[in-house]
C-alpha positions as CSV (number, residue, x, y, z in Angstrom):
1,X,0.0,0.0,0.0
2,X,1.3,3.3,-1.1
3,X,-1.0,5.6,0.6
4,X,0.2,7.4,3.9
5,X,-1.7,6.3,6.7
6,X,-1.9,9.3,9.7
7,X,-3.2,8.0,13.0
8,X,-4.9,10.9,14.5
9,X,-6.6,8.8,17.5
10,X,-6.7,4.8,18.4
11,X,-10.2,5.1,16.9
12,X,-10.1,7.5,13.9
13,X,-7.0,7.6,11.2
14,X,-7.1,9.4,7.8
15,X,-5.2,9.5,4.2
16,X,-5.4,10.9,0.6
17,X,-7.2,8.8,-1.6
18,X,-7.5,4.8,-1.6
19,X,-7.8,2.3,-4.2
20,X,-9.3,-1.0,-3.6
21,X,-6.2,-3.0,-3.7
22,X,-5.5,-0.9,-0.4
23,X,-8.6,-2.6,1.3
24,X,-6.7,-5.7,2.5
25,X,-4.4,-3.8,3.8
26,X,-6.8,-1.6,5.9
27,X,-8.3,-5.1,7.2
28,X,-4.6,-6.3,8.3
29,X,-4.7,-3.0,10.6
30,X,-7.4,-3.7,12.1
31,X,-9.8,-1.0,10.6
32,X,-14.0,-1.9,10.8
33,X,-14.8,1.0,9.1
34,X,-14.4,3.4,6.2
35,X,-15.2,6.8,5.2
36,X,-15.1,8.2,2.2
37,X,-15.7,12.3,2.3
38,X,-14.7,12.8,-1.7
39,X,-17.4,13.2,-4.3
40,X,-16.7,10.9,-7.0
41,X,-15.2,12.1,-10.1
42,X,-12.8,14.9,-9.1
43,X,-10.2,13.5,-10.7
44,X,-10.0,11.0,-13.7
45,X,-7.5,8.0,-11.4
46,X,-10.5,8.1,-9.5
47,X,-11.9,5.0,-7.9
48,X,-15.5,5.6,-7.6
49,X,-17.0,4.8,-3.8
50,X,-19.1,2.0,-4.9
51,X,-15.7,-0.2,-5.7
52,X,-14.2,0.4,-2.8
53,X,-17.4,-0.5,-0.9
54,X,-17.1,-3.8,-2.9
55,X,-13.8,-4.3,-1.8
56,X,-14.9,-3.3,2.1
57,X,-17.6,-5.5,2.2
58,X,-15.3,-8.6,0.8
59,X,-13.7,-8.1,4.4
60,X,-16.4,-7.6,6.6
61,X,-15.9,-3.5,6.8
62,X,-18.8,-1.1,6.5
63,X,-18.4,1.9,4.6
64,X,-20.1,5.7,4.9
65,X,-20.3,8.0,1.6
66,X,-20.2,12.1,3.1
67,X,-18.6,13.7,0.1
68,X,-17.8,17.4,0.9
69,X,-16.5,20.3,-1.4
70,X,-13.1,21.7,-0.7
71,X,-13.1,24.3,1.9
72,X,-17.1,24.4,1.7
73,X,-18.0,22.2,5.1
74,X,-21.4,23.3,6.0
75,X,-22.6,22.5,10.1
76,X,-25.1,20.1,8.0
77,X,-22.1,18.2,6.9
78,X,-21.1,17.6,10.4
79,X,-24.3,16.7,11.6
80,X,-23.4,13.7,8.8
81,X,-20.2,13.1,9.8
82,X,-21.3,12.9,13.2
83,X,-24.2,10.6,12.6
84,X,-22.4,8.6,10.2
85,X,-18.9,8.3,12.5
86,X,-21.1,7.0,15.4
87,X,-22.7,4.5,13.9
88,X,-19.8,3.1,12.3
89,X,-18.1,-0.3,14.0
90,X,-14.5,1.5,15.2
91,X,-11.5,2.0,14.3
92,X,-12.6,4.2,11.5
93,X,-10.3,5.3,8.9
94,X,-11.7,8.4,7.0
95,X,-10.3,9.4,3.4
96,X,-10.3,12.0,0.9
97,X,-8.3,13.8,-2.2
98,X,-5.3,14.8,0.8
99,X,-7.0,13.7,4.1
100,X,-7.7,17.1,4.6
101,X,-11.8,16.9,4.4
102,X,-11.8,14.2,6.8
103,X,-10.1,15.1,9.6
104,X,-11.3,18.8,9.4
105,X,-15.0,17.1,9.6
106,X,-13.5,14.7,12.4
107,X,-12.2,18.2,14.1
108,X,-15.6,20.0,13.9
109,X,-17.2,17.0,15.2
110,X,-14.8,16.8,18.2
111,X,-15.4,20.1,19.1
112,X,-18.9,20.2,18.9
113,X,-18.6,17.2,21.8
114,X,-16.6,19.6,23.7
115,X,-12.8,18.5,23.4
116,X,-10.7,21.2,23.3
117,X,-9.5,23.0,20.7
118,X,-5.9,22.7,21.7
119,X,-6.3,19.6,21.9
120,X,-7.7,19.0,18.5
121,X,-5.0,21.2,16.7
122,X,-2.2,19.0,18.7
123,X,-3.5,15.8,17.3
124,X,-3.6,17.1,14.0
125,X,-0.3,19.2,13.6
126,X,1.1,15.8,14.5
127,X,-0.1,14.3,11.5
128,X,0.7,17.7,9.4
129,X,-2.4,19.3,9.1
130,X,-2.6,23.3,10.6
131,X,-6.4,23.4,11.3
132,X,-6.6,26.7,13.0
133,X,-7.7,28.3,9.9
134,X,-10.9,25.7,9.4
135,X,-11.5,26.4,12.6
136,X,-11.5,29.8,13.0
137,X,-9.4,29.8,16.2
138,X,-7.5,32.5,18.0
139,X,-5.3,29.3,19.5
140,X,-1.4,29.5,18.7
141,X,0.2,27.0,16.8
142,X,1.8,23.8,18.8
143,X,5.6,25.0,20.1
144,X,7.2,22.9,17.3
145,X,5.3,24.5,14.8
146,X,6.5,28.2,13.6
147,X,4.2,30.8,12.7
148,X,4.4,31.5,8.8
149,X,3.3,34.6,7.2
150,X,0.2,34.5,4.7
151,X,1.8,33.6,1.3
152,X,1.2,36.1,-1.5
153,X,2.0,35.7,-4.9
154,X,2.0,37.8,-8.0
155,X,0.4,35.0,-9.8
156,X,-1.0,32.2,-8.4
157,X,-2.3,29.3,-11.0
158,X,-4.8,27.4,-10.5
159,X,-4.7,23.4,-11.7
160,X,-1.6,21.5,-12.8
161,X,-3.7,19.8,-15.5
162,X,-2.0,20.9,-18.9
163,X,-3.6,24.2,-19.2
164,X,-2.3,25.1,-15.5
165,X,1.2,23.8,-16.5
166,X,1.3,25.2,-20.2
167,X,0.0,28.5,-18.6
168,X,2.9,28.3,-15.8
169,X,5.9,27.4,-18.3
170,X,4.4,30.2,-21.0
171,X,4.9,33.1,-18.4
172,X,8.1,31.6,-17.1
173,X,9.4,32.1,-20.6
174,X,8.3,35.6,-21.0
175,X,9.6,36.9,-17.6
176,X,11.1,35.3,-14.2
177,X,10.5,38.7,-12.2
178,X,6.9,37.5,-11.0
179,X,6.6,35.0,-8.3
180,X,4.0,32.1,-9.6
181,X,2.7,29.8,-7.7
182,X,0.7,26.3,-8.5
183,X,-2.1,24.9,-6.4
184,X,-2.7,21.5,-7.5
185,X,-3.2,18.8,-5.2
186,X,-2.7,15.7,-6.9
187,X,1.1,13.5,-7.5
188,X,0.7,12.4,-11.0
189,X,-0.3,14.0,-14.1
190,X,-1.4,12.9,-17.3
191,X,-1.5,12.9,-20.6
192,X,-4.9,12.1,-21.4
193,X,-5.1,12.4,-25.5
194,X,-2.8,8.7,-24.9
195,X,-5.9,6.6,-23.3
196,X,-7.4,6.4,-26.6
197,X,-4.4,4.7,-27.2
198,X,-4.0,2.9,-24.6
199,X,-7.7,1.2,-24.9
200,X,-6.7,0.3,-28.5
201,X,-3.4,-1.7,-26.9
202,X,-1.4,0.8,-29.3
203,X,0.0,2.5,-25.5
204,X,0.8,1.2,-22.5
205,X,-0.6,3.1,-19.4
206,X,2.3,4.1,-18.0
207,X,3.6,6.0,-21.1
208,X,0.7,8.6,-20.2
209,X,1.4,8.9,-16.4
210,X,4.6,11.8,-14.9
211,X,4.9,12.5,-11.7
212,X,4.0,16.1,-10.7
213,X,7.1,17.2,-9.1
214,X,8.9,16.7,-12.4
215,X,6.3,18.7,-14.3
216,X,6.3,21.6,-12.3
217,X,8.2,24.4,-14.2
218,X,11.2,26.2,-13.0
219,X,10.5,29.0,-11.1
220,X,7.1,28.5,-9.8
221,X,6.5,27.1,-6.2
222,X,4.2,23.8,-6.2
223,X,1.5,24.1,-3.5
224,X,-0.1,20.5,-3.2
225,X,-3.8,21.6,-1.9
226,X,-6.8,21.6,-3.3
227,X,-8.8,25.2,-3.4
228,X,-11.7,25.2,-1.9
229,X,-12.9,29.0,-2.2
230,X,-12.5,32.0,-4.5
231,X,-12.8,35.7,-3.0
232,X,-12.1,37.7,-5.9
233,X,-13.3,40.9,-3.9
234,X,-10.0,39.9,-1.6
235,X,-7.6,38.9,-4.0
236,X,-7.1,35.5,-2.6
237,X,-8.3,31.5,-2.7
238,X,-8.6,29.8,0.7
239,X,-7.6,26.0,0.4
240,X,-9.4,23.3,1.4
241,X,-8.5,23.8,5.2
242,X,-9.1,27.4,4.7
243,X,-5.5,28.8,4.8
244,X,-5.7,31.8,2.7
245,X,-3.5,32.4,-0.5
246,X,-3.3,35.8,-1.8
247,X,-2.9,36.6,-5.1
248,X,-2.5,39.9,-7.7
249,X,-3.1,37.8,-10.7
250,X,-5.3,34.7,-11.1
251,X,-5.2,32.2,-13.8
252,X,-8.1,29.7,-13.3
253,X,-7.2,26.4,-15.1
254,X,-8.8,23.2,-12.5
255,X,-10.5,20.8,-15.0
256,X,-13.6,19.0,-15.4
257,X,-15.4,17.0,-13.7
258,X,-16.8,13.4,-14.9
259,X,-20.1,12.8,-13.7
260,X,-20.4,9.2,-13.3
261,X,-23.5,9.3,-10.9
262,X,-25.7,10.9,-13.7
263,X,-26.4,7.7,-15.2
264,X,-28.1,5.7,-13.0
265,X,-26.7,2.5,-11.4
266,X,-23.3,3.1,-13.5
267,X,-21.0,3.5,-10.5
268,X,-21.9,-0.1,-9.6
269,X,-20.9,-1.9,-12.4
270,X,-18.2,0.7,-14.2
271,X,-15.0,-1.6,-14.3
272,X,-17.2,-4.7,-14.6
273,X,-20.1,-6.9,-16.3
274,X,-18.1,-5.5,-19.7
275,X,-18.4,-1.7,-18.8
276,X,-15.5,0.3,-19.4
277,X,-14.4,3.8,-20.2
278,X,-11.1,5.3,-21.5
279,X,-12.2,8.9,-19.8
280,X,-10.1,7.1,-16.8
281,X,-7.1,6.3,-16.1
282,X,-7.4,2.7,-14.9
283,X,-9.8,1.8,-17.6
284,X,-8.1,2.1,-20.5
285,X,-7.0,-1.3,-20.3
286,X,-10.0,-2.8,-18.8
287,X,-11.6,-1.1,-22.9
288,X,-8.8,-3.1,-24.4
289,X,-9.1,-6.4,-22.7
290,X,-12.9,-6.6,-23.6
291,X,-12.5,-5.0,-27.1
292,X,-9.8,-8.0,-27.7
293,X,-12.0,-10.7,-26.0
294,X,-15.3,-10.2,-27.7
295,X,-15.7,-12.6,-30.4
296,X,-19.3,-12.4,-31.1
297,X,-22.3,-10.0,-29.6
298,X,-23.2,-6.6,-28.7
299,X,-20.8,-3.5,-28.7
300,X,-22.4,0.0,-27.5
301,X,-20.7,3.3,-27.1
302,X,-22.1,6.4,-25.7
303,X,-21.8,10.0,-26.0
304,X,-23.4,12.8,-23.6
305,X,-25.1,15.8,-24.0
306,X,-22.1,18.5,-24.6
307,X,-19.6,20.1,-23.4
308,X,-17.7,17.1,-22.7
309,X,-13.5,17.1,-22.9
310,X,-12.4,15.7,-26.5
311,X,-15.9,15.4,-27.8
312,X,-14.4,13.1,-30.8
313,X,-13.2,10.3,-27.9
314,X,-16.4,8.2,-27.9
315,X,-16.4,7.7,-31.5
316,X,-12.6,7.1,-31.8
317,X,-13.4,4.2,-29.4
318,X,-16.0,2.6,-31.6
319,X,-13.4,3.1,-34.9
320,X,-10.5,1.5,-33.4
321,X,-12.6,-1.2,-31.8
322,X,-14.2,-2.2,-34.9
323,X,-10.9,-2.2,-36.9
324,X,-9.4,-4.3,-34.5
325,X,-12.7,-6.7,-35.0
326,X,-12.2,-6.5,-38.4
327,X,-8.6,-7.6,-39.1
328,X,-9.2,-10.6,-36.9
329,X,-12.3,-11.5,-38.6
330,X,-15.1,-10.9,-36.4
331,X,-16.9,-8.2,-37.6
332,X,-19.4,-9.7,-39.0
333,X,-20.7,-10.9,-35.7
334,X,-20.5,-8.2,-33.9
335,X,-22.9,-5.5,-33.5
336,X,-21.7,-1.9,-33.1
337,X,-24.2,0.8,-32.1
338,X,-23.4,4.5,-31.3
339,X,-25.5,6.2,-28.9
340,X,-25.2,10.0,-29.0
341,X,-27.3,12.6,-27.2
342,X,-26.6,15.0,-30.2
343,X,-28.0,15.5,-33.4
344,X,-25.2,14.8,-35.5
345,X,-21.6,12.7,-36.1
346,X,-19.4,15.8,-35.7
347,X,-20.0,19.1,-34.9
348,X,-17.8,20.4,-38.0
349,X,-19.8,19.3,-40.9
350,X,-16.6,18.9,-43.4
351,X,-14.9,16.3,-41.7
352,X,-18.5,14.0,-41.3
353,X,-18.0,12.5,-44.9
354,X,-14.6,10.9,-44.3
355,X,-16.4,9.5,-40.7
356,X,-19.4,8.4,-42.3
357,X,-17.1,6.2,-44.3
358,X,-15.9,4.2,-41.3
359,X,-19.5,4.0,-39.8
360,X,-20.2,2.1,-42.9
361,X,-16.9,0.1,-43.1
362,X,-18.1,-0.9,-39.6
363,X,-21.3,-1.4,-40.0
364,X,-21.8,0.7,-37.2
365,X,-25.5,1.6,-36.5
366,X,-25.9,5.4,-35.6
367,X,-28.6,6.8,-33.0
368,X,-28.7,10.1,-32.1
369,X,-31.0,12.2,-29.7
370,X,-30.2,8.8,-27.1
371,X,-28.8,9.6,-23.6
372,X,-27.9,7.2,-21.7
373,X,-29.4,7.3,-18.5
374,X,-29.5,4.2,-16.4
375,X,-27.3,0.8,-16.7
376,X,-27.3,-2.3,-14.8
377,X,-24.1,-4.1,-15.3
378,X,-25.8,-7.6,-14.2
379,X,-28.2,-8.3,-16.9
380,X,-25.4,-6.2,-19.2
381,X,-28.8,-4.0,-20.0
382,X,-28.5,0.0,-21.0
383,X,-31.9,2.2,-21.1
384,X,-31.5,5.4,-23.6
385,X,-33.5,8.1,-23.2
386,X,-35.0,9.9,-26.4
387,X,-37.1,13.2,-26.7
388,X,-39.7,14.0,-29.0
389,X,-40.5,17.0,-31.1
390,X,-43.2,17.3,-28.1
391,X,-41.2,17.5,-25.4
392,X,-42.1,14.1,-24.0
393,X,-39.2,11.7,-23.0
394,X,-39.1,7.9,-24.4
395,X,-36.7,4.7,-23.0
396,X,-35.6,2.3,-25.6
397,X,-33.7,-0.8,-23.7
398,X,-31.0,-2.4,-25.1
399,X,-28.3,-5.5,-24.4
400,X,-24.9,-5.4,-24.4
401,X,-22.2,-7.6,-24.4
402,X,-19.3,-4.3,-23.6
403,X,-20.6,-1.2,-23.3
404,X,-18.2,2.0,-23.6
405,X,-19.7,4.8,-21.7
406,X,-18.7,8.6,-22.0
407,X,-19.7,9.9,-18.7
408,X,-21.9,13.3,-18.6
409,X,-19.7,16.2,-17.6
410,X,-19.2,19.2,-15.5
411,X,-17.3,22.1,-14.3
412,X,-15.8,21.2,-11.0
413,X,-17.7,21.5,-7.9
414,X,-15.9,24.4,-6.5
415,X,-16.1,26.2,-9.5
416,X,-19.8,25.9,-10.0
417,X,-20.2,27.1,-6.4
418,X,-18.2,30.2,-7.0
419,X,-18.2,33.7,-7.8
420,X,-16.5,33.0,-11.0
421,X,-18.4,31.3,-12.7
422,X,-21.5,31.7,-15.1
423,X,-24.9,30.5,-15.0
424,X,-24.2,26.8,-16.3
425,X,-21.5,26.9,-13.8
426,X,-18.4,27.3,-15.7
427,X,-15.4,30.1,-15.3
428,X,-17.2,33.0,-16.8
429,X,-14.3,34.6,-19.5
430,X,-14.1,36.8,-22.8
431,X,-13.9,34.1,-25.6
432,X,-11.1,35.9,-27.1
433,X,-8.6,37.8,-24.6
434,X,-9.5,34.6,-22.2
435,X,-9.9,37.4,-19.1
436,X,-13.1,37.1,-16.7
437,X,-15.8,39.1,-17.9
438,X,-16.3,40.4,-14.0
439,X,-12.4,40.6,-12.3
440,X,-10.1,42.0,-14.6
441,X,-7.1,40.1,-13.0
442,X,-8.2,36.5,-13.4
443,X,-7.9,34.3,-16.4
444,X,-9.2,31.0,-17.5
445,X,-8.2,28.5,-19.6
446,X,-8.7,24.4,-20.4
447,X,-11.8,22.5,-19.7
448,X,-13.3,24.7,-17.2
449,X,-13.7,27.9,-19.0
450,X,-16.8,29.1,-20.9
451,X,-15.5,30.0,-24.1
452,X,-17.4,27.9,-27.2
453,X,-14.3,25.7,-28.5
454,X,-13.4,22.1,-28.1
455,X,-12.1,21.4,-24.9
456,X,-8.8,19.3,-26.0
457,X,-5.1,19.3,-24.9
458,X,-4.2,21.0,-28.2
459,X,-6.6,24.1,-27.3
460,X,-5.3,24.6,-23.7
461,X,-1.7,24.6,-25.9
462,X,-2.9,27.4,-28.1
463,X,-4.6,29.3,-24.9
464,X,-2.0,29.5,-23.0
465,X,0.3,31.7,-24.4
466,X,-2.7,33.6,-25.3
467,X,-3.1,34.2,-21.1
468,X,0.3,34.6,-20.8
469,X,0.8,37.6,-23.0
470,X,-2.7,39.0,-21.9
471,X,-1.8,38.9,-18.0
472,X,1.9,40.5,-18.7
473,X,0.0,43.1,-20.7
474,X,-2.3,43.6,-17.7
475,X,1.1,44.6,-15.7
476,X,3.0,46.5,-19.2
477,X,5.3,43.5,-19.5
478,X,4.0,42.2,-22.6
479,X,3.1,44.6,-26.2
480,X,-0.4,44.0,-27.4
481,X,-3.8,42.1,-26.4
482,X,-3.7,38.6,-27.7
483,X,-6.7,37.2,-29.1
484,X,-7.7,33.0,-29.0
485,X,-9.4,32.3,-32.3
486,X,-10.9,28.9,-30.8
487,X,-8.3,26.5,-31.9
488,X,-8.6,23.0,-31.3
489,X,-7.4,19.7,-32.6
490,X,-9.4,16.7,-32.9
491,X,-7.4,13.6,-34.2
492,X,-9.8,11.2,-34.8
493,X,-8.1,7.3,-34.6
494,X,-10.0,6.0,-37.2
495,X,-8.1,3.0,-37.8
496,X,-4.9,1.5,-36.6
497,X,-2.6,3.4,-38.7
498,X,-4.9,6.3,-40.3
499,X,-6.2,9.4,-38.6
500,X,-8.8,12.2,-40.0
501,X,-7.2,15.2,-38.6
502,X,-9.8,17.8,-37.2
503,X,-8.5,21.3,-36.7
504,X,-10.7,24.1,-36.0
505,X,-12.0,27.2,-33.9
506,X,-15.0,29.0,-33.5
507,X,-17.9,28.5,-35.9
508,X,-16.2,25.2,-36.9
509,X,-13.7,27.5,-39.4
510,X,-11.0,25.1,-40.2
511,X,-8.0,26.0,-39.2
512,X,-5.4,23.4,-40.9
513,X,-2.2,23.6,-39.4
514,X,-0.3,21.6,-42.4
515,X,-0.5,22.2,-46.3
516,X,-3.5,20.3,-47.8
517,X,-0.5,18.4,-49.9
518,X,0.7,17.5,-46.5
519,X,-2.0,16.3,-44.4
520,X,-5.8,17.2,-45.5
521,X,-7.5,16.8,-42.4
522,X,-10.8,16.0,-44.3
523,X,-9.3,12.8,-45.3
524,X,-7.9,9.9,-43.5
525,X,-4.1,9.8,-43.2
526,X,-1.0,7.4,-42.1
527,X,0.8,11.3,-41.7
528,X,-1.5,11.9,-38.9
529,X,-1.3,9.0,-37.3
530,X,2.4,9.2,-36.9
531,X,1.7,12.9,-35.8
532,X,-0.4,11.0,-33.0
533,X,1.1,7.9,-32.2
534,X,5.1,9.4,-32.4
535,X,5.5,13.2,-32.4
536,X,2.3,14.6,-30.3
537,X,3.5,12.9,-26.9
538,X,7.0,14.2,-26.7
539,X,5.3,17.8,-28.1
540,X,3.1,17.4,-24.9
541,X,5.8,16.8,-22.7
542,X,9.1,18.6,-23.9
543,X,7.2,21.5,-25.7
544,X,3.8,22.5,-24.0
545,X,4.7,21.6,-20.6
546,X,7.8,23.7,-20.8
547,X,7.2,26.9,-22.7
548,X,7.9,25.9,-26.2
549,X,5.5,27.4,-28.5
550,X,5.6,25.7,-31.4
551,X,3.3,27.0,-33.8
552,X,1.6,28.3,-31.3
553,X,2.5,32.1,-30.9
554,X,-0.8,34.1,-30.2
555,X,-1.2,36.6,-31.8
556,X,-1.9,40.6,-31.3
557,X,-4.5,42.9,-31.8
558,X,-3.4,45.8,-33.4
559,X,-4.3,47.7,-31.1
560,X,-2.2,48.4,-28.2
561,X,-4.5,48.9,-25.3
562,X,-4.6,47.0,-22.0
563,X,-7.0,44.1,-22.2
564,X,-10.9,44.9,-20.9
């Protein structure tokens, strides 16, 4: 077991995240109970709670779901941690994202039953949490612990997903007089664009997997928290235990969230019964094993109701599935259906003829206007919903022998619940200068923001210099406003060897970034995939990550005013 254990009490421990391999291990220590105080889907490595309560139950432990935002623990929360923690069978050992959640609930809870506060900030600045903050004491810090000042930055970034990095490495190469800092709680980052891959047993996982510490650029100061509030009106963000980070500039870059729970019964089965996903991590490989299995039956794939992250993913899937059951002969009993909740193949209408053509190699069925809305992995048995021209909503049922599910998606829970966002919840900006429409010192960038482009790796590469060069200008470091024309790359996988190369921005204008004698992206082509499979990944990770702006460099309004 890998993940750090912190005894706060004989009856109550806490740690960052657990997997369900980690459950024996838990068992061996004698723990009865669990507690899981993360919502599912924060992160894509996530586990979701129902498979650890599987593994839990295999050894006799119970286990209580309390998810909590970050930094947004409301006295109804406690009255659920309370009822919850005595009810459990003890020792109870309490997880989150850092362990932070938990044993600030655990420290509300104690104090409401009247132990001291001193007491309760002793027991947890032993394991390394400083709680006074969450708690709103006046107490001094324990006598081993020495009083730091707040921590201000000129910029503080937050995310180390690619945008947050990209963003980080593009100012570092334009100036090192500004202190930056990154709030990003997790170890590892990925490289997501690779799953695709890696559930068509072209990658192995671990080619898409760094460690954050080695990602982190030069010059900017890693701080490994989650943010739980924004208070633009204060300059600052307070982290999940409510220490306060101040800030003159703000560059908002956390993510999306995958919203397994809004299908219906998928958290139980996801992993299993021939349900898979390469929108995480550890599935990837589960999408491979079944896709190389399957001899003869049903194969569905699903796609939401947008804005999802790399819209073209669920249909790559389905392409590089069905050439695979091709060239080993099995086609022709199998059964491919596509279940989209939109209207159409592709949102860019030019690039639908080329895909059409692999539909038809495949034999793939198309059905659009379905959502997916409830699964049970048991009786391998999906239930689509459709919606008339009246309004009123239909379920069609239909078997399946592997199901590939796109989950419904989100902007991050903290984000929805903030000041900066807009009314569907996501990080309200100007779709060109990439600056908030409200606070004239914040930007946002990647999957969170609202701007009307595809959310892909290759857009966050062309948005953050972009935010770079608009946030020096802010501080007359930088000439010009730069503008984001809604660039984003689509490579679409679809077949082991050819790719039809999707490049566009706003209004679905292409935006080619080769010759047509090169690569024309409206046809499929062994260019592109060599673009994918062998020069994209080491672009991602010795070019984006680090400041290299490779065709990439944003460019200026003529006019030379500060950005509005």
């Amino acid at each position: 077991m890998t993940t750090l254990i912190k005894q706060v009490t004989e009856e109550f421990s806490v740690s960052g995240q657990l997997s369900a391999d980690d459950i024996e291990h838990m068992a061996t220590r004698g723990i009865r109970s669990l507690m899981c105080n993360r919502p599912d889907g924060e992160a894509n490595d996530q586990p979701n709670v129902t498979e650890i309560e599987m593994a839990a139950e295999r050894h006799g432990m119970q286990l209580a779901y309390l998810p909590v935002v970050p930094g947004q623990i409301t006295p109804e929360d406690i009255d659920k941690f309370l009822s919850g923690y005595e009810r459990l069978q003890k020792p109870v050992h309490a997880y989150c994202r850092t362990g932070t959640r938990s044993i600030t609930l655990w420290a509300m809870y104690q104090r409401r039953m009247g132990m001291p506060e001193s007491e309760i900030l002793r027991l947890a600045s032993e394991q390394g949490y400083d709680l006074r903050q969450a708690l709103g004491t006046r107490e001094q810090p324990p006598a081993t612990e020495s009083t730091a000042s707040v921590p201000r930055y000129d910029i503080v970034i937050v995310g180390g997903g690619a945008a947050g990095i990209a963003a980080a490495a593009s100012l570092l190469k334009r100036t090192h007089k500004l202190s930056v800092a990154i709030i990003e709680p997790a170890d590892v980052h990925y490289y997501q664009p690779g799953w695709t891959l890696v559930g068509a047993g072209v990658f192995k996982q671990q080619q898409t997997v760094r460690t954050m510490a080695s990602l982190i650029p030069a010059g900017a100061e890693w701080i490994q928290a989650a943010v739980g509030v924004f208070e633009p009106e204060q300059n600052r963000v307070l982290l999940e235990d409510s220490r306060p980070i101040y800030y003159d500039r703000l560059i908002v870059a956390p993510g999306i969230k995958l919203d397994w729970h809004a299908v219906d019964g998928l958290v139980d089965t996801l992993g299993h019964n021939g349900v898979t996903s390469n929108y995480r991590f550890d599935l990837a490989p589960y999408t491979w094993q079944l896709v190389s299995q399957l001899k003869r039956g049903r194969a569905l794939f699903t796609q939401p109701p947008m804005p999802i992250k790399c819209a073209g993913a669920p249909q790559k899937a389905m392409y590089l599935s069905g050439d695979h059951w091709l060239r080993t002969g099995v086609l022709d009993d199998i059964e491919i259906g596509f279940h989209n909740a939109g209207e159409v193949l592709f949102g860019v209408a030019d690039y639908v003829p080329a895909l059409m053509s692999y539909v038809e190699r495949y034999k793939a069925q198309l059905n659009f206007g379905q959502r997916l809305v409830r699964i049970d992995g048991s009786s391998k048995t999906a239930w689509f919903e459709t919606t008339g021209a009246n309004g009123e909503a239909t379920l069609s049922e239909e078997s399946f022998d592997m199901i590939h599910v796109c989950p419904p998606q989100t902007a991050p829970d903290f984000i929805r619940q903030s000041p900066l966002a807009d009314d569907a919840g996501w990080v309200d900006v100007d779709q060109n200068t990439l600056q908030h429409k409200r606070w004239q010192n914040i930007w946002g960038l990647g999957d969170a923001m609202n701007a009307p482009n595809a959310k892909t790796a290759a857009a966050a590469r062309m948005q953050a210099p972009v935010v770079a060069n608009n946030l020096l200008h802010s501080l007359d470091l930088a000439d010009g406003v730069a503008h984001y024309n809604g660039y984003g790359s689509c490579p679409l996988t679809v077949e082991r060897g050819k790719i039809v190369l999707a490049e566009f921005g706003y209004g679905g204008k292409l935006l080619p970034s080769f010759p047509r004698w090169v690569i024309n992206g409206q046809k499929p082509s062994r260019l592109a995939w060599i673009l994918k499979e062998k020069v994209l990944p080491p672009v991602y990770w010795q070019a984006m990550l680090k400041g290299k702006e490779w065709m990439v460099e944003p460019t200026r309004a003529a006019s030379s005013s500060k950005a509005a």
